[in-house]
MARLUMTOR-934310 format. One record per atom (N, C-alpha, C, O, CB): chain; atom name; residue number from 0; x, y, z. Coordinates in steps of 0.001 Angstrom, whole numbers. Glycine has a CB too. Layout:
<recs>
 kette atom  nr       u       v       w
     A   CA NUM       X       Y       Z
...
</recs>
This chain:
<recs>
 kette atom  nr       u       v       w
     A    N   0     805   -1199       0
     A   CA   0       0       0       0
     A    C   0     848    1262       0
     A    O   0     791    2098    -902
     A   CB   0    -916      -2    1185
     A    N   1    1514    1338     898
     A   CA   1    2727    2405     691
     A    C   1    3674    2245    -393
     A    O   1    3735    3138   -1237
     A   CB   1    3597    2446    1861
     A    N   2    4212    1513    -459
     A   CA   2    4725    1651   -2376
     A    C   2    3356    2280   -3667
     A    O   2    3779    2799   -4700
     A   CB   2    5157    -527   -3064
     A    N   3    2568    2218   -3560
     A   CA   3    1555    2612   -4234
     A    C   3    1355    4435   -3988
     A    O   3    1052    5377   -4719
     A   CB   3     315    1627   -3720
     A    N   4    1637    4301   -2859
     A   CA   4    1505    6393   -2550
     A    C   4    2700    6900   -3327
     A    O   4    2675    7854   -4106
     A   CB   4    1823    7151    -461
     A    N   5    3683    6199   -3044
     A   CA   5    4951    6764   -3435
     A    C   5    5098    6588   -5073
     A    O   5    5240    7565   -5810
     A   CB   5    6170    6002   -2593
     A    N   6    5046    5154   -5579
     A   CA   6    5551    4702   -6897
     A    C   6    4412    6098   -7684
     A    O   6    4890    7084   -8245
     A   CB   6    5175    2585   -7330
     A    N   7    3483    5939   -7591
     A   CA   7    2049    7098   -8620
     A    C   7    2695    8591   -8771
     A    O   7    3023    9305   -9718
     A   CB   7      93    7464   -7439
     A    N   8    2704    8663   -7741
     A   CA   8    2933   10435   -8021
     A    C   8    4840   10383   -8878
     A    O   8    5360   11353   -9429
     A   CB   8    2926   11667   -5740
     A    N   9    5345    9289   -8756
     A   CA   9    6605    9124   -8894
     A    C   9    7056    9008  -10673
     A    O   9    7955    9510  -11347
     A   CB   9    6915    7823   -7969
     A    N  10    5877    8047  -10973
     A   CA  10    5379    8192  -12449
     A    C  10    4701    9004  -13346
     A    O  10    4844    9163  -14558
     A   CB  10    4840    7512  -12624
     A    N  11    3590    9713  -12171
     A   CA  11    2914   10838  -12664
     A    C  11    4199   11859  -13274
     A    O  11    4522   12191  -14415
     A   CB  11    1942   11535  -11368
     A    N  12    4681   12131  -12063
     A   CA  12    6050   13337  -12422
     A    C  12    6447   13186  -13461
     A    O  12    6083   13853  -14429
     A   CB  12    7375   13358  -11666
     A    N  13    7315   12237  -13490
     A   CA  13    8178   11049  -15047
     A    C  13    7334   11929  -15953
     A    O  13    7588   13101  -16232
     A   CB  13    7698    8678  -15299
     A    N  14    6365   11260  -16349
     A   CA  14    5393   10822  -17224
     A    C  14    5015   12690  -17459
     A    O  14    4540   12991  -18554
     A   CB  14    4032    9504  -16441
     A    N  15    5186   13538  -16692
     A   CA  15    4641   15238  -17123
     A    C  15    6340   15647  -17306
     A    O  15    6496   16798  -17713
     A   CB  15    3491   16468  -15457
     A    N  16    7188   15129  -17144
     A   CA  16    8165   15868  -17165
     A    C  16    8708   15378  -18773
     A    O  16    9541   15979  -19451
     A   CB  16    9124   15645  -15794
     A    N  17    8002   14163  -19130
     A   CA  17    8725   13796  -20741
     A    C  17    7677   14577  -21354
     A    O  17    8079   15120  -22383
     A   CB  17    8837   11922  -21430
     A    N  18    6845   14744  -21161
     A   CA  18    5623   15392  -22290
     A    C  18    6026   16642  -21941
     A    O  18    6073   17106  -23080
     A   CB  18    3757   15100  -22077
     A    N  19    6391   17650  -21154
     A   CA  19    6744   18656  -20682
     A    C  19    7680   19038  -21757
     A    O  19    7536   19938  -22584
     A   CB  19    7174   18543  -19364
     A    N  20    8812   18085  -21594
     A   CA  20    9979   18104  -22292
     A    C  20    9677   17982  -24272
     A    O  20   10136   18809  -25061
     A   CB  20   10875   16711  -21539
     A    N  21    8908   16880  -24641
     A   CA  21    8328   16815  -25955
     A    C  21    7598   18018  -26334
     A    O  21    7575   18476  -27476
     A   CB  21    7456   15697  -26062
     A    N  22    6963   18543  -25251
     A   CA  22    6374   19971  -26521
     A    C  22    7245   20966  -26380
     A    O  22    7601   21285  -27514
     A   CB  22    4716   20841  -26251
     A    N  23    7975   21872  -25278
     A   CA  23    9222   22639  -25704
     A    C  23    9656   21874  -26589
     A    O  23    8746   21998  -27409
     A   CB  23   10281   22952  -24718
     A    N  24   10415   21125  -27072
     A   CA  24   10999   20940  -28655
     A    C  24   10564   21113  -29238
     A    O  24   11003   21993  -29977
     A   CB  24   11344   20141  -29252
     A    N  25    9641   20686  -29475
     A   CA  25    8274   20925  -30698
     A    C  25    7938   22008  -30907
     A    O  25    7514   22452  -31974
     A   CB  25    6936   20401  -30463
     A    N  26    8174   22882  -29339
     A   CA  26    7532   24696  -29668
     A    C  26    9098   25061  -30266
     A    O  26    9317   25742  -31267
     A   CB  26    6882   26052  -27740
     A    N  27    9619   24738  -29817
     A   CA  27   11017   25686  -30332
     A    C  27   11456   25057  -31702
     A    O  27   12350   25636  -32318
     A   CB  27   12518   25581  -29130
     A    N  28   10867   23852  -32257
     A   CA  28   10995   23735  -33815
     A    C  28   10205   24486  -34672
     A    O  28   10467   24796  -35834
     A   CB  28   10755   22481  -34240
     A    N  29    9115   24785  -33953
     A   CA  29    8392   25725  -34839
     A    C  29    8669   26957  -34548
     A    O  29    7988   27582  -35360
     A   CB  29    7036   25613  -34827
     A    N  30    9158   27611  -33996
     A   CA  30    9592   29158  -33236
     A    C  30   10880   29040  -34446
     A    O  30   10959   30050  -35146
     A   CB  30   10181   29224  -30960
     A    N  31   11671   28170  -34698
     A   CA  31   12371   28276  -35484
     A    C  31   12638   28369  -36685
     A    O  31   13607   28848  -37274
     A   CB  31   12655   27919  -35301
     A    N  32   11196   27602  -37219
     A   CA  32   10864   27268  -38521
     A    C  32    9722   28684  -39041
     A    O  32    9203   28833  -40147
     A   CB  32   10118   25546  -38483
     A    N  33    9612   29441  -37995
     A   CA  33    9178   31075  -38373
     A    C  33   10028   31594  -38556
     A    O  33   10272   32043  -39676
     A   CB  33    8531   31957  -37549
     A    N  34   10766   31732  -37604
     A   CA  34   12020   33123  -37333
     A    C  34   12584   32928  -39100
     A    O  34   12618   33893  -39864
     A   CB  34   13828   32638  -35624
     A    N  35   13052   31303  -39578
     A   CA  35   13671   31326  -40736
     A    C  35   12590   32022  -42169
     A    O  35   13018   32363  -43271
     A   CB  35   14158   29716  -40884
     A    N  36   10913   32077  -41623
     A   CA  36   10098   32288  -42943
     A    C  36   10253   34212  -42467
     A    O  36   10228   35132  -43285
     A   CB  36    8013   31260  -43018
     A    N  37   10395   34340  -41065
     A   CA  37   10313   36133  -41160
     A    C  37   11714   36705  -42256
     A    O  37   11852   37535  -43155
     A   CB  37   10623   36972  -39132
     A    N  38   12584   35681  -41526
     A   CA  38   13935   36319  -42577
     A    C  38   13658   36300  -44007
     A    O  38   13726   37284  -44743
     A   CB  38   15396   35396  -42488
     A    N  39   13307   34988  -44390
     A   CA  39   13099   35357  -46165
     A    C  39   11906   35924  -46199
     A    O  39   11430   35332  -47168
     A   CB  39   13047   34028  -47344
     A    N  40   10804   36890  -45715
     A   CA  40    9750   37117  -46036
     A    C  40   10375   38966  -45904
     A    O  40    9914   39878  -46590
     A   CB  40    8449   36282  -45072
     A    N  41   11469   39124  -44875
     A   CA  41   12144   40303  -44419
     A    C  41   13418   40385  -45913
     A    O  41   14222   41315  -45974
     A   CB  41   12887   40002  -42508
     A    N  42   13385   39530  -46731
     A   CA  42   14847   39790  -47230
     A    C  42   14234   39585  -48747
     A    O  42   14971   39620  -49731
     A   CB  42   16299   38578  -46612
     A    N  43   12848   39373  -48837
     A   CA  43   12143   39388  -50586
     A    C  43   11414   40723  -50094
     A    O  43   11362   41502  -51046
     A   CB  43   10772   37729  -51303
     A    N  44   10923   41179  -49123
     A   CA  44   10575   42560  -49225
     A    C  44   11491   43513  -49041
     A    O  44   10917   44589  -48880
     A   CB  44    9678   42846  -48452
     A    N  45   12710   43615  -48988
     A   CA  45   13736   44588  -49112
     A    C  45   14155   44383  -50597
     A    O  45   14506   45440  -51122
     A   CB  45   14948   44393  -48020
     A    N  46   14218   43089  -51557
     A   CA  46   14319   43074  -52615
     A    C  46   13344   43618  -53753
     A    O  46   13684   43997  -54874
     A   CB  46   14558   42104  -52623
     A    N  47   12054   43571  -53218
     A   CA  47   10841   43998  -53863
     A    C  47   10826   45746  -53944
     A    O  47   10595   46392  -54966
     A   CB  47    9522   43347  -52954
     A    N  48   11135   46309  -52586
     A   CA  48   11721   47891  -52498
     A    C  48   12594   48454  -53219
     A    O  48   12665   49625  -53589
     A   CB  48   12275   48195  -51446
     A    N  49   13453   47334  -53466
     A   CA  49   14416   48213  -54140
     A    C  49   13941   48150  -55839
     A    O  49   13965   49155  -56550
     A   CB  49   16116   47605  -53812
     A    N  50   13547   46890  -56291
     A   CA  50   13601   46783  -57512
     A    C  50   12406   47471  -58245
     A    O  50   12488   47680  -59456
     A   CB  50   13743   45477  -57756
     A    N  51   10996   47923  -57339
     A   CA  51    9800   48405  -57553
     A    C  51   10624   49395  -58619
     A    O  51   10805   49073  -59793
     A   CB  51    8852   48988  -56177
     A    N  52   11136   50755  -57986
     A   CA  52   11429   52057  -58897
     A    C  52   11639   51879  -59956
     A    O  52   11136   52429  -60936
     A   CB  52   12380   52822  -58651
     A    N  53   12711   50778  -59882
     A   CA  53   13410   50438  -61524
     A    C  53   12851   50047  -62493
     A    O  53   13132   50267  -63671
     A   CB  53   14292   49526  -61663
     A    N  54   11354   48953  -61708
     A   CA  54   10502   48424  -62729
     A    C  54    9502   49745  -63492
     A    O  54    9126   49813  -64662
     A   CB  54    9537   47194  -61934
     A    N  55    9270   50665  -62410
     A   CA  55    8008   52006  -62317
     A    C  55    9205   52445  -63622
     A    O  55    9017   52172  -64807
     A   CB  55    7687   53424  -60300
     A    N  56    9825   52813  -63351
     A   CA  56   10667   53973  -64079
     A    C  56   10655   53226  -65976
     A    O  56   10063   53816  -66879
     A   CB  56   12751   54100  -63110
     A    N  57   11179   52319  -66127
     A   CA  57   11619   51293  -66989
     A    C  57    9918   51010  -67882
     A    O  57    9755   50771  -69078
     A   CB  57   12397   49780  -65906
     A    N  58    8907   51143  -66845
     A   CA  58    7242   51088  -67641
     A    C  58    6963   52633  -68191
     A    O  58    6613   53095  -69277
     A   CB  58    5712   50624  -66289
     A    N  59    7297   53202  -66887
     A   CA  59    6724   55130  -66992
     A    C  59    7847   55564  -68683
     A    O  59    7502   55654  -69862
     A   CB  59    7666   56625  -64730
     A    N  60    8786   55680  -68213
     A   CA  60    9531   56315  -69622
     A    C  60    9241   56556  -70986
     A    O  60    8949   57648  -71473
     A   CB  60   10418   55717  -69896
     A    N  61    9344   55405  -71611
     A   CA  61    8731   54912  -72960
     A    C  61    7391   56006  -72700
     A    O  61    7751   57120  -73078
     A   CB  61    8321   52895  -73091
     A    N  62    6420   56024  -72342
     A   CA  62    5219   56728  -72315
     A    C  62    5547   57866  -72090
     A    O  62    4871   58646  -72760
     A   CB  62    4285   56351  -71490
     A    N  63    6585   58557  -71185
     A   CA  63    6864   60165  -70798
     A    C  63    7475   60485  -72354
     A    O  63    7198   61527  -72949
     A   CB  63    8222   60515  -69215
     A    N  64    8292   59491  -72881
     A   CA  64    9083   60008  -74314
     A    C  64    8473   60055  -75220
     A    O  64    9039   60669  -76124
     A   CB  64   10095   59350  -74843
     A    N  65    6989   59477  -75589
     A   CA  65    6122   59309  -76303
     A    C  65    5105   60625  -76013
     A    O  65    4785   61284  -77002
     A   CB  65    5661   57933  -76101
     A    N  66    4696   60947  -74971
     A   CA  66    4449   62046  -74925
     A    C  66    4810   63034  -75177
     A    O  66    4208   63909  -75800
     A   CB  66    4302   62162  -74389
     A    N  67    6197   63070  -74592
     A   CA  67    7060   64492  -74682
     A    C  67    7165   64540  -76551
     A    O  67    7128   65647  -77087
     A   CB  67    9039   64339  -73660
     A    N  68    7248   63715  -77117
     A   CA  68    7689   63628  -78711
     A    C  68    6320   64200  -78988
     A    O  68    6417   65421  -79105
     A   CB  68    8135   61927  -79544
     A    N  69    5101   63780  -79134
     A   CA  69    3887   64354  -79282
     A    C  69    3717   65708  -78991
     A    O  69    3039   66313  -79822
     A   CB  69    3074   63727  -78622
     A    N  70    4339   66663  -77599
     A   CA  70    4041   67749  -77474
     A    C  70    4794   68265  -78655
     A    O  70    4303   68833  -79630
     A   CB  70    4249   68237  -76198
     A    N  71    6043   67994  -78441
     A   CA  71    7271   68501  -79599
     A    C  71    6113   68558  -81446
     A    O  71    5751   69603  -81984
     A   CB  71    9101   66656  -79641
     A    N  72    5851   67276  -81916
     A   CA  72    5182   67793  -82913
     A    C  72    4157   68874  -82840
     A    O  72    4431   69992  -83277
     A   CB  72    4708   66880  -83406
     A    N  73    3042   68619  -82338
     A   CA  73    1885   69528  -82095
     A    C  73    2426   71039  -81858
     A    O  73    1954   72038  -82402
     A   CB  73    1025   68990  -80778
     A    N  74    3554   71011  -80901
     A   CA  74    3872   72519  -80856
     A    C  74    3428   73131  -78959
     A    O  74    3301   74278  -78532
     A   CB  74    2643   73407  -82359
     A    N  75    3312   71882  -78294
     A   CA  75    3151   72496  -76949
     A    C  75    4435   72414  -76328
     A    O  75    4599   72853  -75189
     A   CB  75    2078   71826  -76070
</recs>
């Protein structure tokens, strides 16, 4: 009967301290497996910033020179 008070709570413990232990890993594989999607999600939107202008500029032109040539004939 007294081995029974003692052995339960003795296993209980065990038994919360491995599952305890199994989900911290599990949280910190996924804590990890973000941190790596913030970086490439942080390092295609610094690429997207920079390259936006070049694309704007590279569409806008052709049309500003096409215009500007049009005022030039007409005479504005």
């Amino acid at each position: 009967m007294v081995v029974e008070y003692i052995v339960g709570p003795v296993l209980a413990l065990l038994l919360g301290m491995k599952f305890s232990d199994y989900k911290q890993k599990q949280c910190s594989k996924t804590i990890t497996e973000l941190k790596e999607k913030v970086e490439l999600l942080e390092k295609r939107s610094t690429e997207v910033e920079n390259e936006m202008p070049k694309k704007l500029m590279a569409t806008v032109m052709p049309i500003a020179k096409a215009v500007n040539k049009l005022n030039q004939q007409v005479g504005l």
